[in-house]
N, C-alpha and C positions, 0 to 999 in steps of 0.2 A: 067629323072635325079633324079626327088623326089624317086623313086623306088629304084633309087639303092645306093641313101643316105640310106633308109629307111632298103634295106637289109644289108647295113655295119652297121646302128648300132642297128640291131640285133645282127650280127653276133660277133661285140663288145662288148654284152649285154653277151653272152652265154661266151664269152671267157675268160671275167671277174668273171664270177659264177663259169667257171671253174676252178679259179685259187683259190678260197674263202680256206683258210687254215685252217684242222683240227679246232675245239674249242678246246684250252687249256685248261687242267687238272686244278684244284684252288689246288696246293698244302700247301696252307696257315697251315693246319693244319698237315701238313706229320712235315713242316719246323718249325711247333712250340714244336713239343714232342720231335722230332729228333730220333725215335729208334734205337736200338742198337742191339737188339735181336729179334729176331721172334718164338713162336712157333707156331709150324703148327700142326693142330690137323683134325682128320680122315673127309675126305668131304664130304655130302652130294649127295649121288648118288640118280642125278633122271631118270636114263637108265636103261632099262631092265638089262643091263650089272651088276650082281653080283661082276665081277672083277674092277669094275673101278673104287672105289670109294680105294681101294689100291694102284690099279697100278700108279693113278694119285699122292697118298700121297707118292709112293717111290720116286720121282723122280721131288719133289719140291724143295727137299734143294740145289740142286746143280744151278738153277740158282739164288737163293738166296744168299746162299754163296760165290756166283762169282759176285753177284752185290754189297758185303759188308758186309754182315751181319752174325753174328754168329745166325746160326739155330740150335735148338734144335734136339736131334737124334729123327726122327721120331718113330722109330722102338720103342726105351727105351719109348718114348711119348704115346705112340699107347699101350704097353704094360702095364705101370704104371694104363692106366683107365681101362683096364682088370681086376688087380688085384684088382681092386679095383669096380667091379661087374659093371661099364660103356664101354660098347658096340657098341651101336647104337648110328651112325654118330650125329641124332637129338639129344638126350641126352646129349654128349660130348657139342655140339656147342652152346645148351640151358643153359649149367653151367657160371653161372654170369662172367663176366673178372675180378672182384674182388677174386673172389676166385680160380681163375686160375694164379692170380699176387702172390698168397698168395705161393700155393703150387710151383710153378717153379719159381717164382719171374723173370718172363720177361720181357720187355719193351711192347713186344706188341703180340697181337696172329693174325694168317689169316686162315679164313676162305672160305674152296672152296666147289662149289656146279658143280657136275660135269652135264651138260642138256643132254648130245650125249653121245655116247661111242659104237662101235661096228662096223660091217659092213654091209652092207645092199645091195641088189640088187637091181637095179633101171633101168630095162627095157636093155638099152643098154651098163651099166657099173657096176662098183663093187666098191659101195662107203665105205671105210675104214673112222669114221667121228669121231672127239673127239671135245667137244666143252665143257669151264667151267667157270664161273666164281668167282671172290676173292673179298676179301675185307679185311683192314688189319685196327686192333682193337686196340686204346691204353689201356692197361690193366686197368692204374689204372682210369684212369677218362669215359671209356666207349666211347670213340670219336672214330669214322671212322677216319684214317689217309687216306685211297685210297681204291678203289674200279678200276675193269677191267675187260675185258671177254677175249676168244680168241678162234679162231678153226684153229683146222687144220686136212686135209683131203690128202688122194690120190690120188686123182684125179686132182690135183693142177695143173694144164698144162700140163694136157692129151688135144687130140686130136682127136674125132670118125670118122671112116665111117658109112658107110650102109652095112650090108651083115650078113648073117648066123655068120662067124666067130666072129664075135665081139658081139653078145650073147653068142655065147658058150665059146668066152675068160670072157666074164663078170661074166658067172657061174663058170669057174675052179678061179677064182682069190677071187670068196668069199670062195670058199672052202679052199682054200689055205689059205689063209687071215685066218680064224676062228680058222682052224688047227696050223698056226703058230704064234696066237697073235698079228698079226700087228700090232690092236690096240694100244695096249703097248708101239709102234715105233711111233705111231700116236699121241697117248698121249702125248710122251715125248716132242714133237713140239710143240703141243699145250699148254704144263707147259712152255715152255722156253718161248715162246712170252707171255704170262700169266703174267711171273714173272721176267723176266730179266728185267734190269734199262735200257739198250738202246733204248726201245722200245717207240714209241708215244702214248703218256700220260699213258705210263707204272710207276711202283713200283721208286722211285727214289734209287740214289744211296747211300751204309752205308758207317759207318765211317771206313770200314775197306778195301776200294777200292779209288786209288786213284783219282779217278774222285768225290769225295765224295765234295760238296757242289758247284759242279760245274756244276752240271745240274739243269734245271726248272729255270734259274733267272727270 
């Protein structure tokens, strides 16, 4: 009888740990700037991937702009530090938030640091992986408003066997993949959970969505 008290309240014990809910986000400091704008400036690529550190900054504004907020044109953004002999992702992201407030006069800037980007073979599959994370800066006073990461991959509820064919499908599918930039597809999943407000302990919602000061209470 003691044994089998003893095995429900273990199995009590684990079912309770498994229910423990996410730790909440402290948005204390998102809720006291309140931004309005975002610029998003070129990310830090730490991937072999030459392409990523673009591909990920094309396709930022749209879950930002759908979460509320007016984004700044990447492109026009990306191009102004051109002209202006700023290049390299480090550089850009090292210029003070002060004098980033000065020149765009935005509420806030994010910054993304891309870890993953590419496709990779891995024995018996053909891993397509984009992994990055943000942080989002208030201009004028230097404060982290949020900070998050996010991946996303191909291989998301795939399935293997055993046998010849599922190497040789795992070889033609990085080829393919390389050849057709999957990546890119992969990315863009990976900035939407990144950046979208529905997400848990994601970027909250701007003032320009109507769900705007009704999430995080």
């Amino acid at each position: 009888m003691k044994r089998i008290i003893a095995v429900f309240g273990l199995f009590a014990t684990l079912l309770l740990t498994g229910c423990v809910q996410p730790t909440s986000y402290d948005y204390s400091a998102f809720k006291q700037y309140k931004p309005k704008s975002i610029l998003v400036v070129l990310p830090q690529n730490n991937s072999p991937d030459i392409n990523a550190s673009h591909s990920v900054l094309a396709q930022a504004t749209r879950p930002l702009a759908e979460s509320g907020y007016y984004v700044f044109p990447v492109a026009v953004v990306d191009e102004m530090f051109k002209q202006n002999g700023v290049t390299n992702s480090s550089d850009i992201q090292a210029i003070n938030p002060a004098k980033l407030k000065e020149i765009f006069n935005a509420d806030s800037a994010l910054y993304i640091t891309v870890t993953s980007y590419g496709t990779a073979y891995q024995i018996i599959n053909s891993d397509t992986r984009v992994t990055a994370n943000a942080k989002l800066v208030d201009l004028a006073s230097g404060t982290t408003l949020w900070s998050g990461s996010a991946t996303a991959s191909s291989t998301e509820g795939d399935s293997y066997s055993d046998g010849w064919m599922v190497l040789i499908n795992a070889a033609i599918t990085q080829i393919t993949s390389t050849i057709s930039d999957k990546s890119y597809q992969i990315a863009g999943i990976a900035t939407s959970r990144l950046l979208s407000a529905n997400n848990q302990n994601g970027i909250l919602y701007g003032p320009r969505s109507p769900q705007y000061g009704h999430d995080a209470q």
